[in-house]
C-alpha positions as CSV (number, residue, x, y, z in Angstrom):
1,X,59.7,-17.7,-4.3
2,X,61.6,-20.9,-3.4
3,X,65.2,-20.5,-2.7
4,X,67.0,-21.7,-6.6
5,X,68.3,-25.2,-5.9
6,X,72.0,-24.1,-8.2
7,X,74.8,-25.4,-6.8
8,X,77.6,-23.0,-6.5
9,X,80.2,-25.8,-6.3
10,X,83.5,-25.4,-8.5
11,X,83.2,-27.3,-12.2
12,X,86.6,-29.4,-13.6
13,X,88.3,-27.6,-16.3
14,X,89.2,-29.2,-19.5
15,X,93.0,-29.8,-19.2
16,X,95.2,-27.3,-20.4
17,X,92.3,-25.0,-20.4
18,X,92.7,-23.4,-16.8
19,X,92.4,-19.8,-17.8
20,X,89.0,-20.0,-19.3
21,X,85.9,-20.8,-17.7
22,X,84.4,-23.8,-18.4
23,X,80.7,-23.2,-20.1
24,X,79.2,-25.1,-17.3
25,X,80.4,-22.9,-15.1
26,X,79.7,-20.1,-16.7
27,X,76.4,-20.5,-17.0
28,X,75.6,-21.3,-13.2
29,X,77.8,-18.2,-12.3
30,X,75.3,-15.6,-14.9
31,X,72.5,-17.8,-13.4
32,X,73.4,-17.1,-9.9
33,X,74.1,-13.2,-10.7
34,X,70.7,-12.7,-12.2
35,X,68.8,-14.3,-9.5
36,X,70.7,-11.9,-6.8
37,X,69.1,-9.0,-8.5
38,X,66.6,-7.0,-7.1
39,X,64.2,-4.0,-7.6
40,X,64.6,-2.1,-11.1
41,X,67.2,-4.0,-12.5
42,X,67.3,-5.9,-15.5
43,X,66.6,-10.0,-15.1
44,X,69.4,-11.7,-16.4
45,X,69.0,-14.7,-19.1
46,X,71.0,-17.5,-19.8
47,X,71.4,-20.3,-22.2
48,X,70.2,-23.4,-21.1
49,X,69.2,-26.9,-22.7
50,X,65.4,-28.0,-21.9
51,X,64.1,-31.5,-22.4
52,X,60.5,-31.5,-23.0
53,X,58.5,-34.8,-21.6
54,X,55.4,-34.3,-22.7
55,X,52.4,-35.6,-19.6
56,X,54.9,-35.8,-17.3
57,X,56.1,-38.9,-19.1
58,X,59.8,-40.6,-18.3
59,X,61.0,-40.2,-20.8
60,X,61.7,-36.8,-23.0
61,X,60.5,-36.2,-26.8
62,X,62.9,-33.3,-27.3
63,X,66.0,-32.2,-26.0
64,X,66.2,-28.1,-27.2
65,X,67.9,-25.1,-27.0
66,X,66.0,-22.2,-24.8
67,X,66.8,-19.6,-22.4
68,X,66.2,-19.1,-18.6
69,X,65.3,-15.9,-16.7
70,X,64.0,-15.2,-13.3
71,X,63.4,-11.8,-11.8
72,X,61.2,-10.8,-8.7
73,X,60.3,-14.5,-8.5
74,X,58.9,-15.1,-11.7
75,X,60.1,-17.2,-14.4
76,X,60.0,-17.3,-18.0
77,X,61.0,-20.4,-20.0
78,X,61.8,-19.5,-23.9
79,X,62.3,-22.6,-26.0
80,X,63.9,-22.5,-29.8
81,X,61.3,-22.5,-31.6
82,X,59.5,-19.7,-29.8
83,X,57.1,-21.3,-27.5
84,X,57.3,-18.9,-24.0
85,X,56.1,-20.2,-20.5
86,X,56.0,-17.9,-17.9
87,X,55.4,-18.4,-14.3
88,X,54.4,-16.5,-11.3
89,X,54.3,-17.8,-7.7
90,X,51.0,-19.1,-6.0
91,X,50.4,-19.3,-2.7
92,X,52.7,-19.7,0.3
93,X,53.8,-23.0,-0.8
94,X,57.6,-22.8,-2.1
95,X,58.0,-23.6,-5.6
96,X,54.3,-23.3,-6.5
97,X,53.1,-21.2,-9.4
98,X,50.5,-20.3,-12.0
99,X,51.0,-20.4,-15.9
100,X,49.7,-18.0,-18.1
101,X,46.3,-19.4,-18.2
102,X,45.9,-19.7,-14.1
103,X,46.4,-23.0,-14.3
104,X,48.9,-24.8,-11.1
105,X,52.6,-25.5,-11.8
106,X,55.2,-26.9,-9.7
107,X,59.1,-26.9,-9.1
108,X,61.4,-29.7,-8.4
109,X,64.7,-30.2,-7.2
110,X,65.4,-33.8,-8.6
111,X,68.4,-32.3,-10.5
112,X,70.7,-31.0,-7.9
113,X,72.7,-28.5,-9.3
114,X,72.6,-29.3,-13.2
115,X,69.2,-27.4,-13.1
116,X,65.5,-27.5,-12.4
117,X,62.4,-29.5,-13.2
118,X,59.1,-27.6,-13.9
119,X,56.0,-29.8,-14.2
120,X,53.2,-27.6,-16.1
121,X,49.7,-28.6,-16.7
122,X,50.4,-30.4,-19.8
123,X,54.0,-31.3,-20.0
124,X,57.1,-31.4,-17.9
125,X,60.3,-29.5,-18.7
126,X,64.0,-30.3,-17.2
127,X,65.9,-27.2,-17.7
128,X,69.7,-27.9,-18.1
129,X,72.4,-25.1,-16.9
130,X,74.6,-26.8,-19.9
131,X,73.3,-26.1,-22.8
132,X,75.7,-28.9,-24.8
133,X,73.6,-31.9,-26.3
134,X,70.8,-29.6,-26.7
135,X,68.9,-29.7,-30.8
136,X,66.9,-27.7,-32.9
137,X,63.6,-28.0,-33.3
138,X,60.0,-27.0,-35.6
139,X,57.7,-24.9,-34.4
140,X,55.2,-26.2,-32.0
141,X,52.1,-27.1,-32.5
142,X,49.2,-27.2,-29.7
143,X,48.5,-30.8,-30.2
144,X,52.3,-31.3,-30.1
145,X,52.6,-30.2,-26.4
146,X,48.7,-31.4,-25.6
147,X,46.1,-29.4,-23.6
148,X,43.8,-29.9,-21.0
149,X,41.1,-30.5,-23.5
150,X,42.8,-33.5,-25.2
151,X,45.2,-36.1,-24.0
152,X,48.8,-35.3,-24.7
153,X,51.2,-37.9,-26.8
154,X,52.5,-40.1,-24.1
155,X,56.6,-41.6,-25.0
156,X,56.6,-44.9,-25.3
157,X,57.3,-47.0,-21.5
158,X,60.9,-48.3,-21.7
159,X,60.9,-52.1,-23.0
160,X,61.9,-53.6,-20.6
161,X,62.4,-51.0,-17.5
162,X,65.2,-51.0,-15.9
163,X,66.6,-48.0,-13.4
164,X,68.3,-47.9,-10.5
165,X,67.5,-45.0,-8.0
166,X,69.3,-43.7,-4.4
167,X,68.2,-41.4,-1.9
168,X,69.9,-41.2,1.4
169,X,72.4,-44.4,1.0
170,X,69.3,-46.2,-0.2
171,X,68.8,-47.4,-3.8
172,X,66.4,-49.6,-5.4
173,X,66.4,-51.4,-8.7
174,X,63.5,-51.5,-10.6
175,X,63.0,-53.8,-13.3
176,X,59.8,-55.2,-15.5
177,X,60.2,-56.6,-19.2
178,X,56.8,-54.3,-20.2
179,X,56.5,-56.7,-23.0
180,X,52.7,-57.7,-22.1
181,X,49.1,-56.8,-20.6
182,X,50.4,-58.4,-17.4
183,X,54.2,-58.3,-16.3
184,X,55.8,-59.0,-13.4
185,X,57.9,-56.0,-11.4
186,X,61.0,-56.5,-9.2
187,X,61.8,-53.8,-6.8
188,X,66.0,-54.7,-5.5
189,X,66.9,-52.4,-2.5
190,X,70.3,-52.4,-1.6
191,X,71.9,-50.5,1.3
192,X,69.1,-51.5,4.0
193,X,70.3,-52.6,7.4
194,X,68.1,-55.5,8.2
195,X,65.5,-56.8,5.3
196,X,67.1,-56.7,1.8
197,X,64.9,-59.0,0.4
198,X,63.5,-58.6,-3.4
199,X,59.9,-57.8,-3.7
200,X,58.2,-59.2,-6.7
201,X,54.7,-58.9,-7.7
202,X,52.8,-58.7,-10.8
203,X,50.9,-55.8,-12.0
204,X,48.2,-55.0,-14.7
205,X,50.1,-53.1,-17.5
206,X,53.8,-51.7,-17.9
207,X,56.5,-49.5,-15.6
208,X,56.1,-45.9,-16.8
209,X,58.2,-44.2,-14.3
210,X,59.8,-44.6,-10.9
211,X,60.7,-41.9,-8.6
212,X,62.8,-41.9,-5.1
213,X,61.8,-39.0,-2.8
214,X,61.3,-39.0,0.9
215,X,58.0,-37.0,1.2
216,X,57.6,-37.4,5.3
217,X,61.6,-35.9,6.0
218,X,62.4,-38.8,8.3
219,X,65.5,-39.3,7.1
220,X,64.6,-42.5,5.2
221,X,63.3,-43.0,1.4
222,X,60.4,-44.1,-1.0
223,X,60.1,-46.1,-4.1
224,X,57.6,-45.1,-6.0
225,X,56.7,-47.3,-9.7
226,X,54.2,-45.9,-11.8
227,X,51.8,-48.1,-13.9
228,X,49.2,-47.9,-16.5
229,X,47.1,-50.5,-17.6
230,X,46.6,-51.8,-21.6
231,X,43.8,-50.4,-23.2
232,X,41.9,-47.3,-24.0
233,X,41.7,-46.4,-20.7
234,X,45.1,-46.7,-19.3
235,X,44.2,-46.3,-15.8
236,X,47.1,-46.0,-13.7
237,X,48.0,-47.5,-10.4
238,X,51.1,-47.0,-7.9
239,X,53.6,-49.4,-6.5
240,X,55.3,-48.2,-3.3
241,X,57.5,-48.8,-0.7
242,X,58.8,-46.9,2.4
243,X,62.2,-47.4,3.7
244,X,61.6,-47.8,7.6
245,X,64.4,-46.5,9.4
246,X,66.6,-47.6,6.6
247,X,66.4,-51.5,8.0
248,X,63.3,-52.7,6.2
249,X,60.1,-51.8,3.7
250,X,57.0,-51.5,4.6
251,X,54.0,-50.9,1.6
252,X,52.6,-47.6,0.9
253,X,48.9,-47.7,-0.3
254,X,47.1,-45.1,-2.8
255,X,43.3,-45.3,-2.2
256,X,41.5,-45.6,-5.6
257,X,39.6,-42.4,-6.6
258,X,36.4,-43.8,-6.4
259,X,36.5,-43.8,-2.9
260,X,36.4,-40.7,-3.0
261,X,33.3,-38.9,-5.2
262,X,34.5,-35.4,-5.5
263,X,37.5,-36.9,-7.0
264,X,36.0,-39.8,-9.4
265,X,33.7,-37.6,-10.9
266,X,34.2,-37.7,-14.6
267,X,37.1,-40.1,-13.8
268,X,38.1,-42.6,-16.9
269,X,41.8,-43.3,-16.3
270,X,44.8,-41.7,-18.1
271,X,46.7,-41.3,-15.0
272,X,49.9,-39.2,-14.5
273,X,51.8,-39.5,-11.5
274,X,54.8,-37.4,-10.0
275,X,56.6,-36.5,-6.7
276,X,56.3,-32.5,-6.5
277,X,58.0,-31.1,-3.2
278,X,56.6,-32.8,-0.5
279,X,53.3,-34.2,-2.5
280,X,52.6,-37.0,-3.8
281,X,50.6,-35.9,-7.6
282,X,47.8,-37.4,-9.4
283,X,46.7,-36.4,-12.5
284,X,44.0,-37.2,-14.9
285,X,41.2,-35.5,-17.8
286,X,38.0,-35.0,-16.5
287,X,35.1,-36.4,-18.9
288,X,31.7,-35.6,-19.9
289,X,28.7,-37.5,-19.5
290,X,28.5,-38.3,-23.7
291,X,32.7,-38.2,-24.1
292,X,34.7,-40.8,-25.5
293,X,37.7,-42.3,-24.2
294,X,40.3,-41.0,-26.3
295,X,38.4,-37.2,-26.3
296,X,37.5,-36.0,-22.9
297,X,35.8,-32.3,-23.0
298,X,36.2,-31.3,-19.7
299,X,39.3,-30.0,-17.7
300,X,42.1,-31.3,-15.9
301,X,42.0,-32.1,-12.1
302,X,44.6,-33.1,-10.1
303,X,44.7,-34.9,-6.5
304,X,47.4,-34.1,-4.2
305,X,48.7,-36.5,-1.2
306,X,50.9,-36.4,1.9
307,X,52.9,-39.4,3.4
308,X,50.6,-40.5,6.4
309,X,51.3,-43.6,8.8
310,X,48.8,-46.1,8.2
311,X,47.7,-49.1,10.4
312,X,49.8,-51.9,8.4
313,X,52.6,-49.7,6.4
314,X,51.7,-46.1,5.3
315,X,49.1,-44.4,2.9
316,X,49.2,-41.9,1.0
317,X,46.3,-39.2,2.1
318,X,44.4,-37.0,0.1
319,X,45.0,-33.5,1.1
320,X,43.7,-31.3,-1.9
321,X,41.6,-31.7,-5.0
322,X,42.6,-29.0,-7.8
323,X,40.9,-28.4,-11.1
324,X,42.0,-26.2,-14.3
C-alpha cells in the first residue's frame, strides 16, 4: 500500500495549555500508531472529520463526523450516519484500490499532513485528522451519494470562481465570473522567471475546478481548469497550462474522446475531471443506444492520461481505458 502521506511534524499548543496534547495532535500520533501495526494486531481507529463532494465536484455537500482505520493496507471509511467504504489495494500502482463492488478508487496527497483525499467511483471524500468543524448528518440515501447507473447531484460551480493555487514557488490565479453560457477565464501566474503574462480566453460554460499538480516530476507545475458546458449534456473540456522550467507556459492539449472509439462509445458528456497521483482522470456515464440524457443505463468508464511532450506545448496521452 502507498506509504500514509501524515505529517509527523509538532502541532502549536493552545497557550497556557502545554501539558495537554492538542487534539490535532493527538489524532495524527493514534493515526501514526495504528498504521505501524502489523500481523495479528488490532487496527487502530481514529476520529476524523470527512467532507463528502459528491462526483468529484469542488466543492463539498457535507462536512461529517466519521472514523478512520487502516490495517494490512486496507482501509475502511465509517461516516455518522453509517454509510462504510472499505478499500483494498489494486495492483502495483501506490495508492490504487477497489471498493466493495470491484470498482477502481484512488488516493491523493493534495492535503499534506491534515489528511487524505480518496476519490471513489461516485463521490470524493477529504478525510480530516481534526475532527473540529465536522456536523451531523441523516442517513444516506443511494441517490444522495449517486451511482454508476445515475448521475450524481453535482454542487453548484462557484459564481464567480476565484482561487489561487501554488506548487513549487509557482501559483496561478484563476478567475471566471460563471454568470453565463459563454464566460471568459483568466489564468494569473505569479513567481515565473521570464513570461508572467495573463492568459485570457473564453470558454463554453463555467470553472468547475482547478487543480495544480506536476504529473511529469520535472520540478515545475500545471494549471489545470475544469469546464462544463450549459445544457443537458454538460460536456466537459480542460484548460491547461505547463510551467516550463518555471520561466514560461506552454499549453497542454486533451484530445477529445471521439478520437478515440473505444473511448466515445456511449459517450454523451457529464464529464468529471481530477489529478490522481501521477494521472491525469476523466470520467464520464456510459449510455445506451435508447437512453436519455439525464438517465444513462450503462456503467461508468474512466480514461486515464500521462503528461507527454507534444510538438507545440504538451498533451495529455491516453494511457488506459477502465470501466465499472
Amino acid at each position: 500500500m502507498y506509504r500514509p502521506s501524515v505529517g509527523v511534524a509538532a502541532l502549536p499548543l493552545p497557550a497556557g495549555a502545554a501539558p495537554v496534547m492538542h487534539r490535532a495532535a493527538r489524532v495524527v500520533t493514534a493515526l501514526l500508531v495504528g498504521l505501524t501495526l502489523t500481523g495479528g494486531v488490532r487496527a487502530q481507529t481514529v476520529d476524523a472529520r470527512c467532507d463528502i463532494h459528491p462526483g468529484g465536484q469542488s466543492r463539498a455537500s457535507a462536512s461529517v463526523p466519521c472514523t478512520y482505520s487502516q490495517r494490512q493496507g486496507n482501509v475502511a471509511i465509517q461516516l455518522a450516519d453509517g454509510t462504510r467504504h472499505e478499500l483494498r489495494p489494486s495492483g502495483d500502482q501506490p495508492g490504487t484500490y477497489v471498493d466493495g463492488q470491484g470498482r477502481p478508487a484512488y488516493r491523493n496527497k493534495g492535503l499534506g499532513s491534515r489528511g487524505q483525499i480518496y476519490r471513489l467511483a461516485d463521490q470524493s471524500i477529504y478525510v480530516y485528522w481534526d475532527a473540529s468543524g465536522a456536523k451531523a448528518i441523516k442517513p444516506a440515501t443511494k441517490d444522495a451519494w449517486g451511482s454508476p447507473s445515475k448521475l450524481p447531484a453535482a454542487a453548484a460551480p462557484d459564481r464567480p470562481f476565484d482561487r489561487t493555487l501554488a506548487l513549487q514557488g509557482i501559483s496561478f490565479r484563476v478567475r471566471s465570473a460563471n454568470d453565463a453560457s459563454i464566460n471568459t477565464l483568466e489564468i494569473v501566474p505569479s513567481g515565473l522567471q521570464t513570461d508572467k503574462s495573463t492568459i485570457t480566453q473564453e470558454i463554453d460554460g463555467l470553472v468547475t475546478g482547478a487543480e495544480v499538480a506536476d504529473l511529469n516530476a520535472d520540478g515545475s507545475p500545471e494549471i489545470y481548469v475544469y469546464v462544463n458546458s450549459a445544457g443537458s449534456g454538460s460536456y466537459g473540456s480542460v484548460v491547461a497550462y505547463a510551467a516550463n522550467r518555471k520561466k514560461s507556459l506552454s499549453q497542454i492539449h486533451l484530445p477529445p474522446v471521439n478520437e478515440n472509439k473505444q473511448a466515445a462509445r456511449g459517450y454523451m458528456g457529464h464529464d468529471e475531471f481530477a489529478v490522481v497521483e501521477n494521472t491525469f482522470v476523466q470520467r464520464f456515464p456510459i449510455y445506451g443506444d435508447r437512453d436519455v440524457n439525464a438517465r444513462p443505463s450503462g456503467r461508468t468508464r474512466q480514461l486515464q492520461y500521462k503528461l507527454r511532450p507534444g510538438e507545440a506545448g504538451w498533451v495529455l496521452k491516453l494511457d488506459r481505458v477502465v470501466e465499472y
